[in-house]
C-alpha positions in Angstrom: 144.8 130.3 81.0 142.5 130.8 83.5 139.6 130.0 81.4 140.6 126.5 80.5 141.9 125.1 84.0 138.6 125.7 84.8 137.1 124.1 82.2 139.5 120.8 82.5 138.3 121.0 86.6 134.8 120.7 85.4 135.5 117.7 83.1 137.2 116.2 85.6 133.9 116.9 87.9 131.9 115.3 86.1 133.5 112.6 84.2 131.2 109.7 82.3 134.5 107.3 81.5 134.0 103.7 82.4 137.0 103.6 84.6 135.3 106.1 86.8 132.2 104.3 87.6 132.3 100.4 89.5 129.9 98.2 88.0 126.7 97.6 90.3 126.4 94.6 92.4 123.2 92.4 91.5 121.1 91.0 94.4 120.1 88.0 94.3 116.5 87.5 93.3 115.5 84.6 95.6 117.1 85.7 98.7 115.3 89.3 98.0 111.9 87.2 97.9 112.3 85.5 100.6 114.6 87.5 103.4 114.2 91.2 104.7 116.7 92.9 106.4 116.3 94.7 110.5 118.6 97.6 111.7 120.7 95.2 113.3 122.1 93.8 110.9 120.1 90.0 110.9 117.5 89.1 108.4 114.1 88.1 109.1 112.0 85.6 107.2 108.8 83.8 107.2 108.7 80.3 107.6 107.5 77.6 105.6 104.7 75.4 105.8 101.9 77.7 107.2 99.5 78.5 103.9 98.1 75.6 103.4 97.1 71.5 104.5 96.7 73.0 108.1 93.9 70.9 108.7 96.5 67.7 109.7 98.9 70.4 111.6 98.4 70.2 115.3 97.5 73.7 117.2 100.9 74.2 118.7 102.8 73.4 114.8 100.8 76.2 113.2 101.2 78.5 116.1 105.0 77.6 115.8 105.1 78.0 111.8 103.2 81.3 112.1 106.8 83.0 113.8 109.3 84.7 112.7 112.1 83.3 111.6 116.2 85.5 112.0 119.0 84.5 110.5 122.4 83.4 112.7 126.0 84.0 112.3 126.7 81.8 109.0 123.5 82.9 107.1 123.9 86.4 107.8 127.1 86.9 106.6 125.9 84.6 103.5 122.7 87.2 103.0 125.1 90.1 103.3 127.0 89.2 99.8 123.6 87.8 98.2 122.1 91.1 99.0 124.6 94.1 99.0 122.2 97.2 99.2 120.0 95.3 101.7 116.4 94.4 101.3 113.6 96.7 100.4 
């Protein structure tokens, strides 16, 4: 008796049924591309704009387009469900 309540314990343990296991949440690729995420909790980006036809961008645009950019409130929270496991 002893004998097989440890073996139905063990089964148990280490159960492979699909009712056991939630499926995984998918990030979403774009917002993984583009967005990482900081220890606070806000996601930082690069902005747009700053790779190329910088030769019509005045000094202080480029400087400006060369910053960060963090997410606020409503985009964070938006981020968080686009990318559940965070950003690499």
């Amino acid at each position: 008796m002893f004998f097989f309540n440890r073996v139905l314990a063990t089964t148990r343990l280490f159960s492979t049924s699909a009712s056991a296991q939630f499926p995984k949440l998918k990030s979403h690729s774009g917002a993984k591309k583009r967005w990482r995420s900081i220890a606070s909790g806000v996601f930082k980006r690069a902005k747009a704009g700053h790779k190329h036809l910088n030769v019509n961008k005045s000094p202080a645009r480029k400087n400006a387009l060369g910053q960060t950019a963090y997410s606020n409130a409503s985009q964070t929270s938006q981020l968080k469900k686009l990318l559940p496991y965070g950003s690499p």
